[in-house]
C-alpha positions, 0 to 999 in steps of 0.5 A: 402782350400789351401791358395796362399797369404793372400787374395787368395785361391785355391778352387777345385770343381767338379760336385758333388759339385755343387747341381743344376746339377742331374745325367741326366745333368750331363751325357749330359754335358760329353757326349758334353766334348772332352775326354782330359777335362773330368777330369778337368771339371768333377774333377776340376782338373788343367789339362785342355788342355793337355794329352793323347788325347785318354786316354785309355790304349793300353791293352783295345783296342788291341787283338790277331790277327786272321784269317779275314773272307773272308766275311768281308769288308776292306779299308785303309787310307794313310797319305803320305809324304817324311819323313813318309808315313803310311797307316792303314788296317781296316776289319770289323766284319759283325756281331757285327760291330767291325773294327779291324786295323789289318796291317800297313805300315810305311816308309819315303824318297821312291818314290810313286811307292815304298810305292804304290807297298807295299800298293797293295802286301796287297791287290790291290782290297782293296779301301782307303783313302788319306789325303785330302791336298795331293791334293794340295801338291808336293813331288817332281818335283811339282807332286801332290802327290793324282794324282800320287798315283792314276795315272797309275804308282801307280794305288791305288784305293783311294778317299779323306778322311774326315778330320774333326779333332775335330769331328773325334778324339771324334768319334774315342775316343767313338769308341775305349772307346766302343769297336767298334774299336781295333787294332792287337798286331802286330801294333809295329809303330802304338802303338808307336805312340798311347803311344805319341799322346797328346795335349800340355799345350795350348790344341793343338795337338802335330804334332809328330809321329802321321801319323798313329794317322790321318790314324785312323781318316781317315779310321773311318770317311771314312769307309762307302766310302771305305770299300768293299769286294773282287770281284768274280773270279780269282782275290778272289780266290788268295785273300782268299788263300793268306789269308789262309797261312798268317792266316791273 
């Protein structure tokens, strides 16, 4: 044991030395620790509260892009603010279940007006949602900003998203960890953002580049709401060709 004075020592024990706990409590007991403490309870290793808080590498959830079906479900979520707004476009395989984050936008210090007309160019039938407390915050001229984007100006189809935090970060690690979510190479600021979102030594999460971290979070917790397939008519028709000469 490494000795730290005379009379104290520094003992690391993970679960395997402790003989009380099979292999069946032991896979309760880590299926109810967050991600980012794993290694210390698991190892007893000193790492508790900081880290990557999804500790997976970009190499295992990200994928060629590819065509999307024309049968397959969409949404997005939007964080919005004056210095970034971002938004994230999700599609879902219907046959496996797999939600591919395939299109990103990601822009500061424009009107509503200017991030909502790039929002639509992808698609004005695809539903989304917003940060909650955008409800209750003001961009400019005291405007609410979820009442802007929604208003006749902007003319986004959204509704809030869910935001619980610490539920949504483990359901999202769990999701990439099993290969139901992934993401386009092409995602250049997501993947930015995806190397440096990380808690601090206190276990707190860094607010730092991390608007498309929260979209995430937003658009799987709020999938079920949002995701929605073209209408019929003219209107799926463009969609599909558009679609098919961007091979998106």
């Amino acid at each position: 044991m490494p000795e730290i004075s005379s009379s104290k020592y520094v003992v690391q024990a993970g679960w395997d030395s402790v003989p009380h706990l099979d292999e069946k409590a032991k896979a309760e007991l880590l299926a109810a620790t967050p991600p980012w403490l794993r290694d210390a309870r698991t190892k007893g290793e000193p790492s508790m509260g900081a880290g990557a808080i999804y500790p997976i590498p970009l190499s295992d959830i990200e994928v060629d892009p590819f065509p999307i079906g024309k049968f397959w479900k969409r949404g997005y979520a939007l964080d919005v603010g004056w210095n970034r707004t971002a938004a994230i476009w999700g599609a879902q395989d219907p046959s496996t279940g797999v939600i591919y984050l395939y299109a990103e936008h990601y822009q500061g210090q424009q009107l509503p007006i200017i991030h909502a007309a790039a929002i639509r160019a992808r698609g004005d039938w695809i539903q989304g949602c917003i940060d909650p407390a955008s409800r209750g915050r003001a961009q400019r001229d005291g405007e609410k900003l979820m009442s802007e984007y929604m208003g006749d100006t902007c003319k986004l189809k959204l509704i809030p998203a869910l935001n619980e935090v610490n539920t949504g970060l483990e359901q999202v690690w769990q999701a990439l960890a099993l290969g139901r979510l992934k993401i386009f190479k092409t995602l250049q600021h997501f993947k930015m953002e995806y190397r440096v979102y990380r808690r601090d030594e206190h276990g707190a999460i860094v607010k730092k580049n991390d608007h498309l971290m929260d979209t995430m979070r937003y658009l799987w917790m709020t999938w079920d709401k949002v995701a929605s397939l073209p209408s019929t008519g003219p209107q799926a028709t463009a969609f599909r060709a558009a679609d098919s000469r961007a091979g998106m």
